[in-house]
C-alpha positions in Angstrom: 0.0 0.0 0.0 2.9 2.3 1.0 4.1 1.7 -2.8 0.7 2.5 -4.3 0.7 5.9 -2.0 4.2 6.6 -3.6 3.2 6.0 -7.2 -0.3 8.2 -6.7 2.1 11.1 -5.4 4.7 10.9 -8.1 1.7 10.5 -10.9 -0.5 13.6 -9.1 0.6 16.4 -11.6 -1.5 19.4 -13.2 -3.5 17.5 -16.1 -4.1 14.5 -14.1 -7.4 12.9 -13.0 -8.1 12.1 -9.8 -10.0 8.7 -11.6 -6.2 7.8 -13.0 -4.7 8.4 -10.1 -7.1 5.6 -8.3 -6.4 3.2 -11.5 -2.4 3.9 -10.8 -3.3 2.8 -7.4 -5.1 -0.4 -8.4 -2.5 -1.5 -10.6 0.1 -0.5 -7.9 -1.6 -2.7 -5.4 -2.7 -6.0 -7.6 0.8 -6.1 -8.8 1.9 -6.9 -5.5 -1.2 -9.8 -5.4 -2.7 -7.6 -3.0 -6.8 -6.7 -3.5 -8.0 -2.9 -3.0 -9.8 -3.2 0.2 -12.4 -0.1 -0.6 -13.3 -1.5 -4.5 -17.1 -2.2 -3.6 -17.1 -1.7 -0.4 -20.7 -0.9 -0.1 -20.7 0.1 -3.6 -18.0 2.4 -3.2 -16.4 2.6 -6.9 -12.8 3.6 -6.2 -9.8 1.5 -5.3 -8.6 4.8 -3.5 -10.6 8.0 -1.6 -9.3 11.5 -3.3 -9.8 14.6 -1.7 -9.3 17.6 -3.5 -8.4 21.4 -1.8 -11.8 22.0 1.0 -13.4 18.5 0.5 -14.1 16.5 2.8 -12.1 13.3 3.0 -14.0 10.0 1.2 -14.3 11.9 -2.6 -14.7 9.7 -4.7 -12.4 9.4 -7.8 -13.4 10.7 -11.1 -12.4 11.2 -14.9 -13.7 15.0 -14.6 -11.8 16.1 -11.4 -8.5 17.4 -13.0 -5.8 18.5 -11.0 -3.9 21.7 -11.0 -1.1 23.9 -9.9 -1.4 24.3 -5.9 -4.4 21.7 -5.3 -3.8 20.1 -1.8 -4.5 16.4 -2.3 -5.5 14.0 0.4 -5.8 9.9 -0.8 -6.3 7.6 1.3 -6.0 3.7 0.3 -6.4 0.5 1.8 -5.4 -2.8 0.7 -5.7 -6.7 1.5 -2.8 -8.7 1.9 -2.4 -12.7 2.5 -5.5 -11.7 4.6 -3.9 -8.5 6.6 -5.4 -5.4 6.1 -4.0 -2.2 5.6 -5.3 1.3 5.7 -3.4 5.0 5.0 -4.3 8.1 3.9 -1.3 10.9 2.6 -1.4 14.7 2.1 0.6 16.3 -0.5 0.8 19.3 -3.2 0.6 19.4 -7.1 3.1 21.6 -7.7 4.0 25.0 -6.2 1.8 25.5 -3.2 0.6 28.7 -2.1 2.6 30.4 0.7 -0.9 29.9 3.1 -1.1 26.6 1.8 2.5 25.4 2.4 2.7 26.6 5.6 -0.3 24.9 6.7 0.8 21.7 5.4 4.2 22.0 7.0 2.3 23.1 10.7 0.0 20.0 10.2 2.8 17.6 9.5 5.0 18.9 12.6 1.9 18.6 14.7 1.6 15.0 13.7 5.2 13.9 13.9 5.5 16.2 17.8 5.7 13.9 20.6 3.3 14.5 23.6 4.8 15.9 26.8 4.9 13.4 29.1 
């Protein structure tokens, strides 16, 4: 899953749909004889969620959702595995962020990685 997160990122450039970033995914993740955990899941039609800029997390993928310069992207995917199931969800930017927008991310990521006082 961790591969099929790294090959959405490097694929995520202005021009791009998010609908072919899930089918980069899906190849991504049956070429490692894995099975995309959210693919009909209650009818869900994605192998991946993609959020774009303000949405919610969950979008659903799709051909007419191009991306551009400075969209925030979230994805989250989740695989199957010899019967282990895994689950992850990355943030990143298409392109050159915004100033606002960079900062954010980089406050959001140090918040994440900060240990709690003990």
């Amino acid at each position: 899953m961790g591969d099929a997160l790294v090959a959405v990122r490097d694929a995520a450039k202005p021009g791009v749909s998010t609908l072919e970033l899930d089918r980069v995914a899906e190849a991504v993740i049956r070429d490692a004889d894995a099975v995309p955990s959210f693919l009909g899941y209650h009818g869900f039609t994605g192998s991946i969620c993609s959020s774009v800029n303000d949405r919610v997390v969950h979008g659903i993928p799709s051909a007419d959702e191009i991306l551009v310069e400075g969209d925030l992207v979230s994805i989250d995917c989740g695989a199957i595995l010899d019967g282990w199931h895994g689950d992850s969800a990355w943030s990143f930017g298409v392109g050159e962020l915004s100033a606002a927008d960079s900062d954010l991310s980089d406050a959001t990521r140090l918040s994440m990685e900060r240990e709690s006082p003990q």
